[in-house]
Backbone as ProteinMPNN parsed JSONL, in Angstrom:
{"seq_chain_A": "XXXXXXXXXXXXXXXXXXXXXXXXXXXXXXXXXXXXXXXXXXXXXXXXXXXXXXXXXXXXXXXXXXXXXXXXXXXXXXXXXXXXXXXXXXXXXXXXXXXXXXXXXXXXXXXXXXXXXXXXXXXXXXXXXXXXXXXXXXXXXXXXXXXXXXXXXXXXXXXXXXXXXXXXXXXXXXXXXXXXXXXXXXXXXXXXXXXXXXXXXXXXXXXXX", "coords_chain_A": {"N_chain_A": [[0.832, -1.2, 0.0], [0.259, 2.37, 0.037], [1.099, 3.783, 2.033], [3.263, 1.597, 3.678], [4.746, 0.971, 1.728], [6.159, 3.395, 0.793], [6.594, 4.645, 2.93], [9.063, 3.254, 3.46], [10.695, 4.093, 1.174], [10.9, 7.319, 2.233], [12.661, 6.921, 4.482], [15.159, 6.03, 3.657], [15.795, 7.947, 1.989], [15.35, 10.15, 3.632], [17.713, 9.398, 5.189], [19.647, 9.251, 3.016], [19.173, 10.685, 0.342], [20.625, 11.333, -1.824], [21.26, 8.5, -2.785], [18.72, 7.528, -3.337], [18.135, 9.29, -5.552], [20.176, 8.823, -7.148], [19.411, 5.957, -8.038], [17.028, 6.634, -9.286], [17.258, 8.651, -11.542], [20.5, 7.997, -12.095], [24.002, 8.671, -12.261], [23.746, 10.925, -13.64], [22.775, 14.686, -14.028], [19.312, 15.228, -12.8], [15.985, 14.969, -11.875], [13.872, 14.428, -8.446], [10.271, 13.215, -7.261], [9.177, 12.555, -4.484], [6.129, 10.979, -3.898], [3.645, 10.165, -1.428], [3.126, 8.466, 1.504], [4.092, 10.642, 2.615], [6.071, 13.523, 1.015], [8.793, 14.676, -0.859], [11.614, 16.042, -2.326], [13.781, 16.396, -4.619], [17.135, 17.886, -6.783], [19.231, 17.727, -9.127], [21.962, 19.227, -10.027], [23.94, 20.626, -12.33], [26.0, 18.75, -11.093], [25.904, 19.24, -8.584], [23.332, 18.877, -5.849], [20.426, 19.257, -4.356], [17.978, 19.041, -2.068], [14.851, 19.132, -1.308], [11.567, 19.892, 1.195], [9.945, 17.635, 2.592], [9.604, 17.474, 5.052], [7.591, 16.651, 7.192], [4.254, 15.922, 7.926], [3.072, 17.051, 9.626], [3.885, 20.337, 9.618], [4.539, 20.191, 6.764], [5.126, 18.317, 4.015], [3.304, 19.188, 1.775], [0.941, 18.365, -0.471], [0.643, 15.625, -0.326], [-0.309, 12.003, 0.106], [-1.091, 12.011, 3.118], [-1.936, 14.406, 3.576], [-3.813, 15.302, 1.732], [-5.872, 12.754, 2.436], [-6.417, 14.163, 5.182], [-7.804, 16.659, 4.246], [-9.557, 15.396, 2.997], [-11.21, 14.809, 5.021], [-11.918, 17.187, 5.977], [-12.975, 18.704, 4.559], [-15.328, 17.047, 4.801], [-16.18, 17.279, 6.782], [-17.202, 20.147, 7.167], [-18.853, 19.587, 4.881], [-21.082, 18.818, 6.281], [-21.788, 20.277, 7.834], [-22.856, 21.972, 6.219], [-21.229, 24.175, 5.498], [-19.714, 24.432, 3.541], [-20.149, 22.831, 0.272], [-21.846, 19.683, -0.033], [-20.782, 16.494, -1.664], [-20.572, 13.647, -3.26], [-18.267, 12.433, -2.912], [-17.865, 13.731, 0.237], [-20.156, 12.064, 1.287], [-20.012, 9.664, 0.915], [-17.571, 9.514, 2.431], [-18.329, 10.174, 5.172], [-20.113, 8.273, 5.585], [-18.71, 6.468, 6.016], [-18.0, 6.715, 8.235], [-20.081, 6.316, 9.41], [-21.982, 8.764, 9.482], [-21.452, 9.63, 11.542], [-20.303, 12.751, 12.913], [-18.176, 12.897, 15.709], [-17.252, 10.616, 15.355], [-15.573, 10.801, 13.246], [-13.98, 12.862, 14.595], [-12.902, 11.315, 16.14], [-11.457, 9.728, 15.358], [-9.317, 10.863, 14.2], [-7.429, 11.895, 16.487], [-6.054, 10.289, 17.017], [-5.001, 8.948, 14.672], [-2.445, 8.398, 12.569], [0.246, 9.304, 9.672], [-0.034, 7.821, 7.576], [-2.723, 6.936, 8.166], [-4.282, 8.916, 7.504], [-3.822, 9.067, 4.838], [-4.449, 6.787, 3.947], [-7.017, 7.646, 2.613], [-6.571, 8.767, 0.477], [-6.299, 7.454, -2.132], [-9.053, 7.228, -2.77], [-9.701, 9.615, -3.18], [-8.601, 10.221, -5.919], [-9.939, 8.401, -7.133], [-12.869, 9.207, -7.108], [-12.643, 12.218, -7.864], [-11.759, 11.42, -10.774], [-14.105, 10.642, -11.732], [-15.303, 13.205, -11.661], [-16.256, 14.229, -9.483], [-17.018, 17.103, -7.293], [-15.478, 18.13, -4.923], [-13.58, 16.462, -4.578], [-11.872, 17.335, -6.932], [-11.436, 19.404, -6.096], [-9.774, 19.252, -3.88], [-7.473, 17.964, -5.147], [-6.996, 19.661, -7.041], [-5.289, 21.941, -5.267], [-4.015, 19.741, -4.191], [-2.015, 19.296, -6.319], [-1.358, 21.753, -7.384], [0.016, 22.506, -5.452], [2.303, 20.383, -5.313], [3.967, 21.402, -7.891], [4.608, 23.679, -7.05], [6.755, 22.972, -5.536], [8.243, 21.741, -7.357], [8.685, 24.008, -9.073], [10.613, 25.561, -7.405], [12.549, 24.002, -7.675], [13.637, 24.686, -10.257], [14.128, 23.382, -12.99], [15.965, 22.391, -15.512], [14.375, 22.456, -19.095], [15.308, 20.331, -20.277], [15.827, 18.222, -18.216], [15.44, 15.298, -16.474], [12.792, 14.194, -15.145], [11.916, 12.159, -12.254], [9.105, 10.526, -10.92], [7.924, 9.155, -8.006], [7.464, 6.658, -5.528], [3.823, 5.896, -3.984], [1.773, 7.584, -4.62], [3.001, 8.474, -7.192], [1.535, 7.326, -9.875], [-0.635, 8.119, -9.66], [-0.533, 10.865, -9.532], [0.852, 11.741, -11.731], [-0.444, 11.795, -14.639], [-1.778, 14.351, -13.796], [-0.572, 16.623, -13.898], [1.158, 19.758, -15.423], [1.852, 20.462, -18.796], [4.101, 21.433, -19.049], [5.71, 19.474, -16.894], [5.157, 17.334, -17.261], [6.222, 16.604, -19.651], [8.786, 15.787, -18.561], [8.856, 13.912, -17.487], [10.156, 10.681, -16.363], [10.832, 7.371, -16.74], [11.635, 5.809, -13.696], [15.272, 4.641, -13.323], [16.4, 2.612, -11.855], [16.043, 1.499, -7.798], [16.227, 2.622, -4.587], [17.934, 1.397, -3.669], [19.328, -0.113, -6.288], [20.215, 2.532, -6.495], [22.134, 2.777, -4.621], [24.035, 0.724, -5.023], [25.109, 1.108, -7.225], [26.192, 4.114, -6.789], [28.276, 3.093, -4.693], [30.001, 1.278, -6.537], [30.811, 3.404, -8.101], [32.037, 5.224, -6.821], [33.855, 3.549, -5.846], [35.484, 2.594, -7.647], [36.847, 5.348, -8.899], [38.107, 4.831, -6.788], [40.026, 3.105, -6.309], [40.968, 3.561, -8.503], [42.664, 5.778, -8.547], [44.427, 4.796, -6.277], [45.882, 3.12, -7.651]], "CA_chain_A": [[0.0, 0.0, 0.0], [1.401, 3.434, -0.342], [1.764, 3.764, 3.581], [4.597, 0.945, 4.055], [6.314, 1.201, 0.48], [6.408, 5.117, 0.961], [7.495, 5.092, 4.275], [10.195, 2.564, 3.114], [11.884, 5.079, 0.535], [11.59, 8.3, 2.289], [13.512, 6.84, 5.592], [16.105, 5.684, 2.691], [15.826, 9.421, 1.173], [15.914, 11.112, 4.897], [19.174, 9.143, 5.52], [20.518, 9.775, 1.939], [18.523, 11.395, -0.718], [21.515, 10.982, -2.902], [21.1, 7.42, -2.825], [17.439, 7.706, -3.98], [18.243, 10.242, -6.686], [21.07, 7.968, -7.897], [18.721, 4.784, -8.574], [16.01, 7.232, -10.437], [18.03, 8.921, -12.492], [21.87, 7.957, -12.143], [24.567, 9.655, -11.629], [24.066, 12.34, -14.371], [21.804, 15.517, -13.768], [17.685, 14.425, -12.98], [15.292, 15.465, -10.091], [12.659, 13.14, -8.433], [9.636, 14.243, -6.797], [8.696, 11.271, -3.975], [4.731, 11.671, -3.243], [3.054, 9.052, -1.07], [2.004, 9.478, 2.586], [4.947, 12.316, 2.893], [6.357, 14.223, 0.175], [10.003, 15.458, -0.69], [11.592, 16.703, -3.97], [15.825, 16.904, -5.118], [17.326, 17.928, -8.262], [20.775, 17.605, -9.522], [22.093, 20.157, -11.523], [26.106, 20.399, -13.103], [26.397, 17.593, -10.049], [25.396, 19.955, -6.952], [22.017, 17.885, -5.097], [19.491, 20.417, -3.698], [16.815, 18.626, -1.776], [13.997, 20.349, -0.451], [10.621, 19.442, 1.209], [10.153, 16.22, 3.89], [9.227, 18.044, 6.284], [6.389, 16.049, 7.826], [3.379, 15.99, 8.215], [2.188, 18.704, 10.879], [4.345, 21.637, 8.83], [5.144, 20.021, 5.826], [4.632, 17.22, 3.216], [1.966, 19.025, 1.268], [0.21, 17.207, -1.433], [1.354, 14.236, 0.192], [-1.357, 11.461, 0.76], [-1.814, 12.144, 4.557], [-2.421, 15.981, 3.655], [-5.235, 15.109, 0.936], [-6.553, 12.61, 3.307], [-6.854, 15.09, 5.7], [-8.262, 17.663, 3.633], [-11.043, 15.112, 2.784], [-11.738, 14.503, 6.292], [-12.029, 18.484, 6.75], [-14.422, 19.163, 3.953], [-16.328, 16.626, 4.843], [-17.166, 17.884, 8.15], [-17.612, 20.954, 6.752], [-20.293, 19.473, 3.748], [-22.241, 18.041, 7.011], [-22.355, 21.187, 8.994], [-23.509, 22.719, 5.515], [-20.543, 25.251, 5.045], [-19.316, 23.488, 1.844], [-21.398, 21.793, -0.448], [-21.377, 18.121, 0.016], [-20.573, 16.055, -3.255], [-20.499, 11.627, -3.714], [-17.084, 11.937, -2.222], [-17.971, 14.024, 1.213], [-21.071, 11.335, 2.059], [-19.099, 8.396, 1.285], [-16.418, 9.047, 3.516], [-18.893, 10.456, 6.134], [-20.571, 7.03, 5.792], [-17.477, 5.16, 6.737], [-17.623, 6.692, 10.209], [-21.348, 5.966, 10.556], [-22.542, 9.73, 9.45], [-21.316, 10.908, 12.994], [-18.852, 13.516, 13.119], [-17.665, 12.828, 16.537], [-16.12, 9.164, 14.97], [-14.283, 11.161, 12.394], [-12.66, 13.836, 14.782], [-12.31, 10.281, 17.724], [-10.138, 9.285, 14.48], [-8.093, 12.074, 13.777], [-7.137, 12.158, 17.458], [-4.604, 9.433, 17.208], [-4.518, 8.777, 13.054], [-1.191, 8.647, 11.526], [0.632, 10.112, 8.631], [-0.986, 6.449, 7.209], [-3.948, 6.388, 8.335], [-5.416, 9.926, 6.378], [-2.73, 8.565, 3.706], [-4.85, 5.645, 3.107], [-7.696, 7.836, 2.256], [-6.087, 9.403, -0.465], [-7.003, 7.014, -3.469], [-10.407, 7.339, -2.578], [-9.968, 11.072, -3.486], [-8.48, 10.356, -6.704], [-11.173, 7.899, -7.923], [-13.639, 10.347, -7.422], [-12.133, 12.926, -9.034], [-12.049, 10.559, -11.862], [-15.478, 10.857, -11.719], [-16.12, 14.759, -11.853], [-16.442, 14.858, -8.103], [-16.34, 18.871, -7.348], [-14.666, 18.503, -3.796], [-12.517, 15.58, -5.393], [-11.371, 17.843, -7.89], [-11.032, 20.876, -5.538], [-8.809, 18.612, -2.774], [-6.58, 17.616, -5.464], [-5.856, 20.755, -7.695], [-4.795, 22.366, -4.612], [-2.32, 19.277, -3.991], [-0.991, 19.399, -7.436], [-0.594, 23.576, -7.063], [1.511, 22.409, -4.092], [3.745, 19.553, -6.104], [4.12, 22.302, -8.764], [5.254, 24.989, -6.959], [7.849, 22.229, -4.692], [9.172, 21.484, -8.403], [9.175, 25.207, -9.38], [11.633, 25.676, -6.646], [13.566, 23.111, -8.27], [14.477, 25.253, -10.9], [14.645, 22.275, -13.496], [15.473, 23.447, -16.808], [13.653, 22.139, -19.762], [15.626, 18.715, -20.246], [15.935, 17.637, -16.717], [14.686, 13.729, -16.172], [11.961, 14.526, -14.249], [11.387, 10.691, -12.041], [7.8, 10.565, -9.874], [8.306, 8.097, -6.937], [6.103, 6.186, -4.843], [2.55, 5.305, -4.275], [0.543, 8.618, -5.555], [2.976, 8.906, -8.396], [0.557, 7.148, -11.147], [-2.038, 8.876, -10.066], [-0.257, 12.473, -9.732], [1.229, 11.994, -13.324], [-1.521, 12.437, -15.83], [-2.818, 15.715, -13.357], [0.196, 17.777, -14.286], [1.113, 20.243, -16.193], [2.437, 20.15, -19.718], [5.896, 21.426, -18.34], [6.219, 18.574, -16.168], [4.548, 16.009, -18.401], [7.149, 16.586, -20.806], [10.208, 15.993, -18.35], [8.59, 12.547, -17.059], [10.896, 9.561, -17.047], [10.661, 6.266, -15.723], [12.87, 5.403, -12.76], [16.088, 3.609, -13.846], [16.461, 1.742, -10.398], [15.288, 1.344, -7.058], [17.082, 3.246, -4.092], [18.889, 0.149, -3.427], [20.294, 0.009, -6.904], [21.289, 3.496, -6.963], [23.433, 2.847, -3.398], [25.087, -0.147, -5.895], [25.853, 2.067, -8.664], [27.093, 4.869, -6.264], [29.472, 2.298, -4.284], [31.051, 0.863, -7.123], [31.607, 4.363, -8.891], [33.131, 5.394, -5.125], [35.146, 2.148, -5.499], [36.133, 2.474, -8.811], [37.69, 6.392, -8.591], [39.258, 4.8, -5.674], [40.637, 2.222, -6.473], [42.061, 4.147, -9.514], [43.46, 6.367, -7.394], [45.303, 3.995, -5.62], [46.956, 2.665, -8.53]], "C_chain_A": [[0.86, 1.241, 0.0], [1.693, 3.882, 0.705], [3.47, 2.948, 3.5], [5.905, 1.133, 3.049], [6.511, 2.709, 0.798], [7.452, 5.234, 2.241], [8.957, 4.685, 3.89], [11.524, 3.483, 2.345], [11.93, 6.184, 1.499], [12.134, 7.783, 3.668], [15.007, 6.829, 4.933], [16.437, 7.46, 2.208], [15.939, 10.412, 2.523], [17.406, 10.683, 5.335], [19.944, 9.385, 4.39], [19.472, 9.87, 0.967], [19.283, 11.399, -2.099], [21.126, 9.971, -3.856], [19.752, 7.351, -4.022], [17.333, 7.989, -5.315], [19.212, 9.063, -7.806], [20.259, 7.106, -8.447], [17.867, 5.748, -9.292], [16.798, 7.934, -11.31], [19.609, 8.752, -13.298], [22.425, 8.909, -12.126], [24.572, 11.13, -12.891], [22.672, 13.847, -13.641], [20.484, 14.842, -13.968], [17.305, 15.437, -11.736], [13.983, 14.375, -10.371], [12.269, 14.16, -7.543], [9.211, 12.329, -5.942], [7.26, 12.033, -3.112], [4.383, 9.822, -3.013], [2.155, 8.978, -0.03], [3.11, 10.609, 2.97], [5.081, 12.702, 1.396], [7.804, 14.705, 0.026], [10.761, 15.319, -2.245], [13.472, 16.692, -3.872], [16.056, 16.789, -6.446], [18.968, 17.632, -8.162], [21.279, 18.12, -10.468], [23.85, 20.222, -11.698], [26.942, 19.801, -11.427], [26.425, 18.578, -8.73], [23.994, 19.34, -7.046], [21.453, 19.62, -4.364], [18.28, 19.097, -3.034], [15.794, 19.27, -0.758], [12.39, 19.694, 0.111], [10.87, 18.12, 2.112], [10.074, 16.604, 4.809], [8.443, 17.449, 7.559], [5.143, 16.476, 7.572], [2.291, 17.358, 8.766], [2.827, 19.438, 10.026], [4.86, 21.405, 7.599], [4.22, 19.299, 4.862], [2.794, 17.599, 2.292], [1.621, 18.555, -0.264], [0.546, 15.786, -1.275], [-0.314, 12.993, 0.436], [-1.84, 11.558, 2.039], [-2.359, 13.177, 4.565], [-3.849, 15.959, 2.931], [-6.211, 14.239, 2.068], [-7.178, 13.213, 4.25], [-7.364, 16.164, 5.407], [-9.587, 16.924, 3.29], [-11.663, 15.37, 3.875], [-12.472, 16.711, 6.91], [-13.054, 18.928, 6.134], [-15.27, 18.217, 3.857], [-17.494, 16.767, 5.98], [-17.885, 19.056, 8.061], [-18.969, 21.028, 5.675], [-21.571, 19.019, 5.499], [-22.291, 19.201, 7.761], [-22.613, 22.219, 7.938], [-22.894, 24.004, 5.302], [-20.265, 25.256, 3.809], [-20.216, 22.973, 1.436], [-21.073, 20.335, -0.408], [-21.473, 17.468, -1.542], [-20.743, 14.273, -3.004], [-19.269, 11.585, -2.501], [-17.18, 11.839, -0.497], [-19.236, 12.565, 2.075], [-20.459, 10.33, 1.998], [-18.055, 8.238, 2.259], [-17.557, 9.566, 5.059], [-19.921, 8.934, 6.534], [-20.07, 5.31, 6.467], [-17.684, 5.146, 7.916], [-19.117, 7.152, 10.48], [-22.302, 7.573, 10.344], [-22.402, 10.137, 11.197], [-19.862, 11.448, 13.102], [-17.753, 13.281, 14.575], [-16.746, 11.487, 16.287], [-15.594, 9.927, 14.326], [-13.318, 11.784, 13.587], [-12.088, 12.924, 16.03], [-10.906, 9.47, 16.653], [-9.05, 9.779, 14.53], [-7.159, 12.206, 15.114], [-6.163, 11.351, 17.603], [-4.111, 8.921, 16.128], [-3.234, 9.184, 13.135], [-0.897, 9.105, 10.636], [-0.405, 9.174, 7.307], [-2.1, 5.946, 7.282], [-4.899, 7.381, 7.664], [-4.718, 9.438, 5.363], [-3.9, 7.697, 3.244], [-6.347, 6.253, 2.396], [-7.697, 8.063, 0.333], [-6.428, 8.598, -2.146], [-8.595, 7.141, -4.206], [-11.226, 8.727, -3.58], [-9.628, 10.917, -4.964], [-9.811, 9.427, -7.885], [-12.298, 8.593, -8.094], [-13.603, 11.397, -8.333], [-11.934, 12.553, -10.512], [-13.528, 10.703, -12.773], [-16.175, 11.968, -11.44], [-16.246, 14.953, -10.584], [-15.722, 16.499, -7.578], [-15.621, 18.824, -6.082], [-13.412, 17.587, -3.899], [-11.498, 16.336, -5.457], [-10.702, 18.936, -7.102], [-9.672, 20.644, -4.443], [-7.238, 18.712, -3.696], [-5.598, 18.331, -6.331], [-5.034, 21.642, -6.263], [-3.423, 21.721, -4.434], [-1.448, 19.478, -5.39], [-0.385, 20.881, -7.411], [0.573, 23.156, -6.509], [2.796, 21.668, -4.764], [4.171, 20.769, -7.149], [4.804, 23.198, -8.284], [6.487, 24.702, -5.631], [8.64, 21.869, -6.411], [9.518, 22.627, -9.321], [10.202, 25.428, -8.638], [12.784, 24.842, -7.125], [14.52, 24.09, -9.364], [14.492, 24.35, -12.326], [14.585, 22.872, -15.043], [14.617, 21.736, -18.18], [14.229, 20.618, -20.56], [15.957, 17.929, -19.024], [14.972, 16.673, -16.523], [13.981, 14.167, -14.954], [11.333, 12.737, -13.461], [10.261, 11.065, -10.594], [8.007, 9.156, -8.848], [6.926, 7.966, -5.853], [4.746, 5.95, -4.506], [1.435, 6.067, -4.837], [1.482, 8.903, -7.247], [2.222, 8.219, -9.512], [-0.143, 7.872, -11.001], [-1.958, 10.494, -10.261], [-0.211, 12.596, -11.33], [0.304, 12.86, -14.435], [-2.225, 13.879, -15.105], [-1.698, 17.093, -13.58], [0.663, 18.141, -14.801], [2.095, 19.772, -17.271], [3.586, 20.281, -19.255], [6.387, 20.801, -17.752], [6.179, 17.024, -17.071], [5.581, 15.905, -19.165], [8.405, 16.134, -20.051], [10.193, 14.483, -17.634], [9.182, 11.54, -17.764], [10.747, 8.356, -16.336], [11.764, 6.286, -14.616], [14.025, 4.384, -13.208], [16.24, 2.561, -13.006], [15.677, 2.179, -9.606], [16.638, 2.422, -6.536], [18.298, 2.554, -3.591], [19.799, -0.041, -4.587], [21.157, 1.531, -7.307], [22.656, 3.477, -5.835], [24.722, 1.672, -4.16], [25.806, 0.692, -6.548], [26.609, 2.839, -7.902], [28.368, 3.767, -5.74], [29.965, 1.92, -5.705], [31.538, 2.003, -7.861], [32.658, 5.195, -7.825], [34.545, 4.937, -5.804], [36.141, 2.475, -6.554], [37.138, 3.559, -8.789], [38.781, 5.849, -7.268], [40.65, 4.104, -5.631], [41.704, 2.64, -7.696], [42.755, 4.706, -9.11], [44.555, 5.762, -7.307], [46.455, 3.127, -6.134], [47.651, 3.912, -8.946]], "O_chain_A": [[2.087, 1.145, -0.034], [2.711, 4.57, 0.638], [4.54, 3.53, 3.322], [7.117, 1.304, 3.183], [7.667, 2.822, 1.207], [8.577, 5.701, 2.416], [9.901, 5.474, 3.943], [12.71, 3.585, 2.658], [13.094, 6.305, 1.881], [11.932, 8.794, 4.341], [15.936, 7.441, 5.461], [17.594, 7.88, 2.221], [16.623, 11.43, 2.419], [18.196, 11.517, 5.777], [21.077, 9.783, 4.66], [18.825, 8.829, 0.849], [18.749, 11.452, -3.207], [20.803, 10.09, -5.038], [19.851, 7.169, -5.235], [16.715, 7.322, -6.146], [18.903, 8.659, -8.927], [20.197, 7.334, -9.655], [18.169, 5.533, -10.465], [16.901, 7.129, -12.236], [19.935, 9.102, -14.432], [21.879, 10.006, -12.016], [25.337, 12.094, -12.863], [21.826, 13.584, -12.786], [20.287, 14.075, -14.91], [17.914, 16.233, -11.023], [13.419, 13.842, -11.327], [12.828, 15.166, -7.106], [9.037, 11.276, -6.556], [7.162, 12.945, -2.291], [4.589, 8.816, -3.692], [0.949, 9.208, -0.11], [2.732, 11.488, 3.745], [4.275, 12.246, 0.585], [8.121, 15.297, 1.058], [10.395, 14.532, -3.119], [14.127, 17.051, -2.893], [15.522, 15.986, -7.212], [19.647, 17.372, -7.168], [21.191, 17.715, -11.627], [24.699, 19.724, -10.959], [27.954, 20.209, -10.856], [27.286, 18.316, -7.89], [23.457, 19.252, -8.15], [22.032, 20.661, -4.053], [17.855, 18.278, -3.848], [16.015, 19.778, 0.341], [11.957, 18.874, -0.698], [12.008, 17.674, 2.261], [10.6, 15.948, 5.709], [8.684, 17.766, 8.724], [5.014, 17.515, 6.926], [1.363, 18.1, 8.446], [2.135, 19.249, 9.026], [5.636, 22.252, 7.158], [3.003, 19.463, 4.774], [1.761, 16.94, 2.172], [2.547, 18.527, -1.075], [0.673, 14.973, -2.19], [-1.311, 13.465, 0.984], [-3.009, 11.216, 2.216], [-3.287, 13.319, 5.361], [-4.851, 16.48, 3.42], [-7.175, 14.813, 2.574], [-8.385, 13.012, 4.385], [-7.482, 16.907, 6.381], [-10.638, 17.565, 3.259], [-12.645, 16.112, 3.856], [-13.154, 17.15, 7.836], [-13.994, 19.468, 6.718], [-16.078, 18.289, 2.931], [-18.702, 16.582, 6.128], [-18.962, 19.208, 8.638], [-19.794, 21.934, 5.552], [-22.8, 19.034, 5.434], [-23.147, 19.042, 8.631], [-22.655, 23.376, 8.356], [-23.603, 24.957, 4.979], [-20.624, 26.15, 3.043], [-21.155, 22.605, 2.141], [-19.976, 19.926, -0.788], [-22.177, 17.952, -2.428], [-21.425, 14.144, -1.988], [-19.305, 10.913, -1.471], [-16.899, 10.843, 0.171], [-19.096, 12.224, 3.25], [-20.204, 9.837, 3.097], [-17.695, 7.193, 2.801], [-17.204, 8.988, 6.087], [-20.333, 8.683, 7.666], [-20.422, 4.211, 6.896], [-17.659, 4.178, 8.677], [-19.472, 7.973, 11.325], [-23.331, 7.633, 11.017], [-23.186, 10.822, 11.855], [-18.768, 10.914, 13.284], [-16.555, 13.514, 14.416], [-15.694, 11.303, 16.899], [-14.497, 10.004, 14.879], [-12.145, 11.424, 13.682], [-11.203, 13.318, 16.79], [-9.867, 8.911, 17.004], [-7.974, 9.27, 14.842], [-6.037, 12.651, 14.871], [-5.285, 11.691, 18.395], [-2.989, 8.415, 16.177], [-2.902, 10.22, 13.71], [-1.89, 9.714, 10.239], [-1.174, 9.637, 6.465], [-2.54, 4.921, 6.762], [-6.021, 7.048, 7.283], [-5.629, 9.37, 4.537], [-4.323, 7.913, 2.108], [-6.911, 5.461, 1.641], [-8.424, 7.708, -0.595], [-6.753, 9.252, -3.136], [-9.077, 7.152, -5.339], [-12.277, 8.912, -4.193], [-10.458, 11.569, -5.598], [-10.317, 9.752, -8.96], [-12.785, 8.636, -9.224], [-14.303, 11.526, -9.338], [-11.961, 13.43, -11.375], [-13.823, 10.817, -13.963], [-17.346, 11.968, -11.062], [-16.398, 16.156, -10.37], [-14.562, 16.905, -7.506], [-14.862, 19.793, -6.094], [-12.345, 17.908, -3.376], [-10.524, 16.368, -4.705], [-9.575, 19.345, -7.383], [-8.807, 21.484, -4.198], [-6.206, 19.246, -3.29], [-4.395, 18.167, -6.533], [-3.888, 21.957, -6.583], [-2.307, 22.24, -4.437], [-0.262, 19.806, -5.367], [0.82, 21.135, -7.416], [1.74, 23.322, -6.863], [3.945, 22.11, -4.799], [5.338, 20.973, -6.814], [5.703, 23.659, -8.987], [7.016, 25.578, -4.947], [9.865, 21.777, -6.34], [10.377, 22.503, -10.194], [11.148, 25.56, -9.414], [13.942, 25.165, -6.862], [15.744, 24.212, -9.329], [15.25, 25.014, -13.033], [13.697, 23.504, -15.616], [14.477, 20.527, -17.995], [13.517, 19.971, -21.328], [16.439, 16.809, -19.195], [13.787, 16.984, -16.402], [14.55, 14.458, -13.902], [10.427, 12.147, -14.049], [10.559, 11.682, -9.571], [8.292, 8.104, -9.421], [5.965, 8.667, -5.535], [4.475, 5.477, -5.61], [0.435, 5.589, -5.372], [0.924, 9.37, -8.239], [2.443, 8.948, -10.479], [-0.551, 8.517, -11.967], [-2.772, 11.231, -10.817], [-0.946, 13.287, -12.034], [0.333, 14.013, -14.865], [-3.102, 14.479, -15.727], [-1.997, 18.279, -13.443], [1.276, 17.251, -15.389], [2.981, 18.955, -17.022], [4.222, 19.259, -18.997], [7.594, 21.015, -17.641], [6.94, 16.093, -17.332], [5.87, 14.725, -19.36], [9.346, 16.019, -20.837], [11.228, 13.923, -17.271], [9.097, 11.278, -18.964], [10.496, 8.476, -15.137], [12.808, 6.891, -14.86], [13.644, 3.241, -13.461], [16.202, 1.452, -13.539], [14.768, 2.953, -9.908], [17.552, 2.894, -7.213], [19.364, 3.038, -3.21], [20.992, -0.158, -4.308], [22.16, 1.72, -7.996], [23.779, 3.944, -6.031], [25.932, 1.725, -3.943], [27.004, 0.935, -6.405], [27.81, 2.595, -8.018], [29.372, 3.679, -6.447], [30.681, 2.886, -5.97], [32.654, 1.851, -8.358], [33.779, 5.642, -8.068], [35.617, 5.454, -6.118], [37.353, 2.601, -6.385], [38.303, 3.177, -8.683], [39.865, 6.321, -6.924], [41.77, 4.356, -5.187], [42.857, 2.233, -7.844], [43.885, 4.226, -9.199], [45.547, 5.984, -8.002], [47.438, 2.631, -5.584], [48.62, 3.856, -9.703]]}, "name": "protein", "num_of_chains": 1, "seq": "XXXXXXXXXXXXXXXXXXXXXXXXXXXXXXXXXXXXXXXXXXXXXXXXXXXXXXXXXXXXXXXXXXXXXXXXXXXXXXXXXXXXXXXXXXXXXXXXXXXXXXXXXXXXXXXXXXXXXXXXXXXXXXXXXXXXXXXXXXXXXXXXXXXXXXXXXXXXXXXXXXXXXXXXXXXXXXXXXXXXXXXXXXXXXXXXXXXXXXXXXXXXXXXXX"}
């Protein structure tokens, strides 16, 4: 699910981000954008690393699956106390927890980054389906990935690689300028820590001769 694999890379990408970057693009210039239940972004430009974003949760990680999750959970309380307009999406999830608001906010009170995270597909299937608070949850998160990969800087051939469990579904929602710089991942973060060690090894070992 995009909880455990997510978590999995960005602990890998909070201890080296290099690493990460290396397996999606190798060692030449790229930037990856890792969206799942956090969020965090690095480019690589004439071989200087910038990584920005990973913040968490509480002050960070926005468009991240725990942030959309939680953004359903907010306008849905809001469609039931008739501030917002309620849509397919807002009653379905208000139906999970029984149409009583006091189970959503007995949720939220000890939920995880993983546990609004897991909402998050929910939001995109809808949206699929014309849902207006869908739609409204999720251009906001894409604004947000957009303007974490504006900061990037990335110029107009820069391997753009999407990582972890929302990237299929982010892909097709953004813009032509990004669309165009989308590449598959060459490796995992595991084979980019290969590739780095043996290109280590190798300068070193030359070296040494």
């Amino acid at each position: 699910g995009i909880g455990g694999e997510l978590d999995d890379v960005l602990r890998v990408v909070a201890e080296d981000a290099e690493i990460a970057l290396e397996g999606a693009v190798g060692p030449s210039d790229g930037a990856m954008a890792i969206l799942g239940t956090g969020t965090a972004y690095m480019a690589r430009k004439a071989g200087k690393s910038r990584a920005i974003g990973g913040w968490g949760f509480q002050v960070g990680d926005q468009g991240s699956g725990a942030r959309i999750g939680r953004d359903l959970l907010e306008q849905s309380l809001l469609a039931y106390d008739g501030i917002r307009p309620a849509s397919p999406l807002t009653e379905a999830m208000l139906a999970v927890f029984r149409n009583n608001p006091e189970d959503v906010v007995e949720f939220t009170t000890n939920a995880k980054p993983g546990d609004f995270g897991g909402f998050a597909p929910k939001v995109f299937d809808h949206a699929a389906k014309g849902d207006l608070v869908a739609n409204w949850i999720l251009d906001k998160a894409v604004a947000d990935v957009e303007a974490s990969l504006g900061a990037l800087d990335l110029a107009d051939d820069t391997p753009l690689c999407l990582l972890g469990g929302l990237a299929p579904l982010y892909a097709p929602r953004l813009s032509a300028r990004y669309q165009t710089l989308l590449k598959p991942a060459l490796d995992d973060a595991l084979g980019g820590a290969v590739q780095m060690a043996v290109r280590i090894f190798a300068s070193g070992s030359g070296a040494a001769r």
